[in-house]
MDTraj code that builds the backbone (N, CA, C; nanometers):
import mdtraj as md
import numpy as np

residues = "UNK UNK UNK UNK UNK UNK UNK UNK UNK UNK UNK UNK UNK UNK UNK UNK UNK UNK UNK UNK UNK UNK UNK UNK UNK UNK UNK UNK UNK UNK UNK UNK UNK UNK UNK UNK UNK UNK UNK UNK UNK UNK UNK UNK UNK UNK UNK UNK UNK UNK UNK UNK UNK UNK UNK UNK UNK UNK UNK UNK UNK UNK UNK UNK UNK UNK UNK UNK UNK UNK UNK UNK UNK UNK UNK UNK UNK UNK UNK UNK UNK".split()
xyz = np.array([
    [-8.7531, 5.9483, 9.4939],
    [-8.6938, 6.0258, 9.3880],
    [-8.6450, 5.9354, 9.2752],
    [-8.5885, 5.8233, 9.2936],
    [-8.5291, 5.7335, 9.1797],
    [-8.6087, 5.6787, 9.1355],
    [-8.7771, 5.6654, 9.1936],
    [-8.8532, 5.5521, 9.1573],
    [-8.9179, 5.6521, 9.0369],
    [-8.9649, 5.7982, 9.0472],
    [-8.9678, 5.8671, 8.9971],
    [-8.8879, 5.8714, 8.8519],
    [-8.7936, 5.8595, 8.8737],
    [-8.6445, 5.8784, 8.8033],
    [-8.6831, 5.7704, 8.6876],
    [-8.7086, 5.6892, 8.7465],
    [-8.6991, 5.5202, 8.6728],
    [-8.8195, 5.4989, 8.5801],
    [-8.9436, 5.5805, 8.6878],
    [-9.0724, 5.5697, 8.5664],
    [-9.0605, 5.6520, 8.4700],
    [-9.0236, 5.7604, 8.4762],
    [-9.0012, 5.8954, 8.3239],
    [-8.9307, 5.8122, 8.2443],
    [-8.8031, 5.7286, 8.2909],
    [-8.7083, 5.6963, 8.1630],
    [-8.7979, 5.5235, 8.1473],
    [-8.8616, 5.4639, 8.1782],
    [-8.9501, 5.3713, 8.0990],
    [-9.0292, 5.3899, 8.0127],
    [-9.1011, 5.5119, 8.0208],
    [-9.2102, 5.5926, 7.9526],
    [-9.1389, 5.6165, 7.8552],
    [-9.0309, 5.6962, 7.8988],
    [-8.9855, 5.7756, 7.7363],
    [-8.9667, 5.6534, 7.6459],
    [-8.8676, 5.5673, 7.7270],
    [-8.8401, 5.3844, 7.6173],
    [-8.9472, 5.3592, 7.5468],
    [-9.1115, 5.3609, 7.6113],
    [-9.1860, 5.3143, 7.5847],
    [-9.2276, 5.3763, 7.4714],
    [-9.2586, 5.5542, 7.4799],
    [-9.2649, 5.6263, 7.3981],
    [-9.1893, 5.6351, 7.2418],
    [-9.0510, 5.5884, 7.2671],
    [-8.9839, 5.6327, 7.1288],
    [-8.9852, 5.5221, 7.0601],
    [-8.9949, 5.3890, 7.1759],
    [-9.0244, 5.2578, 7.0741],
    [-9.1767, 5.2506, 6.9581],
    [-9.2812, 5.3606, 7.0520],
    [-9.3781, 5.3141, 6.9772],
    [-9.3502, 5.4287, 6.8413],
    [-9.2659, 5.5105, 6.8495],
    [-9.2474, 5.6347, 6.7874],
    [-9.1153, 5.5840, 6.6706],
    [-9.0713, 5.4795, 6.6746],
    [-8.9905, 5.3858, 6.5502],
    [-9.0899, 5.2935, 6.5291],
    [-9.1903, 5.2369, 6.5657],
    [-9.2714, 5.1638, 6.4692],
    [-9.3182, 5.2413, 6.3611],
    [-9.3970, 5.3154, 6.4438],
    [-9.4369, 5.4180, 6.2829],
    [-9.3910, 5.4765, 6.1997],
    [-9.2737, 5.5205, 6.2496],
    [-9.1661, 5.6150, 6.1078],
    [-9.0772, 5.5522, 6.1505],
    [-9.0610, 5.4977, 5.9715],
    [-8.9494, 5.4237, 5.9192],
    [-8.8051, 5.5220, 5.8793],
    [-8.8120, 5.6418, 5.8721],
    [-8.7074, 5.7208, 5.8316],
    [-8.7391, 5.8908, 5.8329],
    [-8.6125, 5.9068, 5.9290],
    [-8.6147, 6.0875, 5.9913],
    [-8.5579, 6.1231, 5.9108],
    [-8.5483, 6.2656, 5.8024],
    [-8.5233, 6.3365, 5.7694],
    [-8.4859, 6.4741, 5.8125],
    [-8.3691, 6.5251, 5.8693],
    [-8.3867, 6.6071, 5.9497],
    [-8.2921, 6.7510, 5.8369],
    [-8.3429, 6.8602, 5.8220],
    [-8.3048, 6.9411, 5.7577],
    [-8.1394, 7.0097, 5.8144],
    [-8.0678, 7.0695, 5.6944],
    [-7.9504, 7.1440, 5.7222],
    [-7.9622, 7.2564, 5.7528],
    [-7.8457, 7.3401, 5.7839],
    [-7.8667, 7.4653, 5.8186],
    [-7.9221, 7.4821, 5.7375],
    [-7.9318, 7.6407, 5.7135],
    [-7.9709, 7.7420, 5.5929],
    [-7.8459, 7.7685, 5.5476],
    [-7.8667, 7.8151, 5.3973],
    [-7.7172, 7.7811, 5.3157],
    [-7.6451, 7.9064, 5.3711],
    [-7.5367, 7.9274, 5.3742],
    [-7.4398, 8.0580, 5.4003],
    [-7.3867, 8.0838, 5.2595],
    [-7.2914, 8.2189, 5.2765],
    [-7.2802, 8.2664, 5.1662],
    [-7.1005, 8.2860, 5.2250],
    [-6.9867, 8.2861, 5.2114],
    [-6.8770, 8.3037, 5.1919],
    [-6.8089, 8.3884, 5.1677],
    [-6.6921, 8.4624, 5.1822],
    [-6.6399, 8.5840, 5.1378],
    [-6.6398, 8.5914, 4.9591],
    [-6.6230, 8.5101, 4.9002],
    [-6.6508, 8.4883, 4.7171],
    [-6.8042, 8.5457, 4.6809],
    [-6.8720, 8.4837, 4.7507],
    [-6.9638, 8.4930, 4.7081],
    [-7.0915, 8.3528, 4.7044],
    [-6.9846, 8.2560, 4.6889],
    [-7.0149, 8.0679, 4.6999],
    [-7.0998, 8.0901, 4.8145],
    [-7.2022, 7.9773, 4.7652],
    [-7.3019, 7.9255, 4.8548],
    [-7.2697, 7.8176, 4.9027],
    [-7.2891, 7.7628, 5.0446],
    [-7.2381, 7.6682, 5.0977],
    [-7.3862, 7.6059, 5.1481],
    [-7.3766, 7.5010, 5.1222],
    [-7.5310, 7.4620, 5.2198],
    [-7.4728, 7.2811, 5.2701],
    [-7.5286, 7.2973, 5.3955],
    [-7.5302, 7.1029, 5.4723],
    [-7.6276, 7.0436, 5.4088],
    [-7.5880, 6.9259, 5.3740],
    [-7.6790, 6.8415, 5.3660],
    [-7.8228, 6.7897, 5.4247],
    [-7.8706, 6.7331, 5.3510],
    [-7.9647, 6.6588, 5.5533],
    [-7.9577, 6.5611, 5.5905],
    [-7.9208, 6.5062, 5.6772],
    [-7.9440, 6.4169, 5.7928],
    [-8.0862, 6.3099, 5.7642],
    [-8.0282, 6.1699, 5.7277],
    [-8.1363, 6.0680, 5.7425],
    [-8.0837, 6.0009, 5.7875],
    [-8.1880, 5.9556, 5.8695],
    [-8.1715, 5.8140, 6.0351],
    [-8.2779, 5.7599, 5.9885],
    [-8.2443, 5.6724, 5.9665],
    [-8.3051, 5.4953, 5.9261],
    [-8.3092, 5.4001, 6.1135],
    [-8.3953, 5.3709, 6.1203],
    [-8.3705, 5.2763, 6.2648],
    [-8.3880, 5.1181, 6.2138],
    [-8.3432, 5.0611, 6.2667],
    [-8.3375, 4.9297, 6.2473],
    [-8.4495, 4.8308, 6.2857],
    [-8.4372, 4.7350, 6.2127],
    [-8.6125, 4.6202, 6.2616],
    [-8.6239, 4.6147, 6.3928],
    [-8.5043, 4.6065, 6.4837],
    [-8.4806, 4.5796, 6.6418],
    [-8.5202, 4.6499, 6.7557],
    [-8.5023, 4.7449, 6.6843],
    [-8.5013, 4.8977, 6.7999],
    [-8.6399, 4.9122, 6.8530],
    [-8.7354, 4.9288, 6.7899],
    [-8.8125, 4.9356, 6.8826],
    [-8.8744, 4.8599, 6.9408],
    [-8.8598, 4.6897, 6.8971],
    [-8.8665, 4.6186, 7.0061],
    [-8.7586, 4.6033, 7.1350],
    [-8.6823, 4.6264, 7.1201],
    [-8.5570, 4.6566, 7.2173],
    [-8.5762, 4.7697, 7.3371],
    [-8.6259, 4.9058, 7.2685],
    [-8.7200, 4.9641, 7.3427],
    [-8.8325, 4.9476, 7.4093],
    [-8.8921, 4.9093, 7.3839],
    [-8.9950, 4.8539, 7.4181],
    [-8.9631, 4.7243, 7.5119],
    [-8.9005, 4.6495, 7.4999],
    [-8.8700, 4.5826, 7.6292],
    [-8.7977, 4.6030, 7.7121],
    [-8.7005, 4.7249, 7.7073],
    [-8.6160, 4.7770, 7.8268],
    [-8.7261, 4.8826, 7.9014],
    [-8.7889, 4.9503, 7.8316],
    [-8.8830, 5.0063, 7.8931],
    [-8.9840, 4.9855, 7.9916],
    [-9.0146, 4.8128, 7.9426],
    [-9.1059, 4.7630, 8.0394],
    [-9.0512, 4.6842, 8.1981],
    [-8.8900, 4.6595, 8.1160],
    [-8.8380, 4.6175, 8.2330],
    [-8.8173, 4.7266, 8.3436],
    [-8.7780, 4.8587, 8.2475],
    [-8.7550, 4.9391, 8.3859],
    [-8.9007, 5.0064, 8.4385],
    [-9.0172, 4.9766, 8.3989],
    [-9.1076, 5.0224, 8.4710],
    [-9.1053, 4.9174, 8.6373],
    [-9.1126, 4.8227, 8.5437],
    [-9.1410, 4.6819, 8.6227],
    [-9.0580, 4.7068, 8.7295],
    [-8.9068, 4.7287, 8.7328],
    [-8.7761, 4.7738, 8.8161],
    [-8.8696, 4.8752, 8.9276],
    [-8.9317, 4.9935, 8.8494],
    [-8.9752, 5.1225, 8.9380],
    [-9.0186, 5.0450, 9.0587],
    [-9.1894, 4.9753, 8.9814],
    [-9.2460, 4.9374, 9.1525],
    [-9.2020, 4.8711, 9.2262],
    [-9.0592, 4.8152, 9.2147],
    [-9.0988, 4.7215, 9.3507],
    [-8.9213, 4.7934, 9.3688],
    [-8.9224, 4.8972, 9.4032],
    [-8.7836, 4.9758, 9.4467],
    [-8.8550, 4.9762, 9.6218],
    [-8.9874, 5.1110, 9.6094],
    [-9.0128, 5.0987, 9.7788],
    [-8.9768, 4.9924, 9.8155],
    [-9.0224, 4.8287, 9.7966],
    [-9.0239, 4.7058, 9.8543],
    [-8.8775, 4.7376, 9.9073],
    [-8.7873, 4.7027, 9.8418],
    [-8.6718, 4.7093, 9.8244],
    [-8.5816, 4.7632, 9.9018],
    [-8.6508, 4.9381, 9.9281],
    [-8.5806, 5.0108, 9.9683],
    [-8.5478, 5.0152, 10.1328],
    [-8.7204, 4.9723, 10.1418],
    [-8.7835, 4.9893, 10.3234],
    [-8.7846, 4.8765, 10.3906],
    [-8.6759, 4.7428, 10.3290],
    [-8.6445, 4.6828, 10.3919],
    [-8.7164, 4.5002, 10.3415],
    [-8.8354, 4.5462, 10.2584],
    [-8.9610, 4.4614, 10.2945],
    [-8.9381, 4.3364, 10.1591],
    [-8.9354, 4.1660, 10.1979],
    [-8.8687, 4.1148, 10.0999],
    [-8.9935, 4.0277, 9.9993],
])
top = md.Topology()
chain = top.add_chain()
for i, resn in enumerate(residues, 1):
    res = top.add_residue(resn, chain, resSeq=i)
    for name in ("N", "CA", "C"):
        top.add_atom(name, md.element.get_by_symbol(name[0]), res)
traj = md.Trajectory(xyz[None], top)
């Protein structure tokens, strides 16, 4: 079950690191504007996430470490050195 556990969350590392190489900047939209007892329109802003030069190499190597971690858990687990 953990070894399980351990490969999904390497993958995903692996996944979002390769997923900050390519986009340099998320834009993520605001609500939809509301309207107020006046009458005033209110609207959020949007949301930009910038990632840093690091990150997805950082990802990308925690990712591989915890794959690396996954296989040799059986070893580990069942005694075997």
């Amino acid at each position: 079950m953990f070894r399980a556990l351990f490969i999904a969350f390497g993958i995903m590392l692996l996944v979002v690191g390769a997923e900050c190489l390519v986009v340099e900047k998320v834009t993520l939209a605001g609500a939809p504007p509301k309207t107020n007892a006046w009458g005033q329109v209110i609207a959020e802003p949007a949301r930009v996430y910038e990632t840093p030069e690091w990150a997805p190499w950082a990802m990308f190597g925690g990712g591989a470490v915890t794959l690396l971690y996954s296989f040799t858990i059986p070893k580990r687990v069942a005694g075997g050195g």
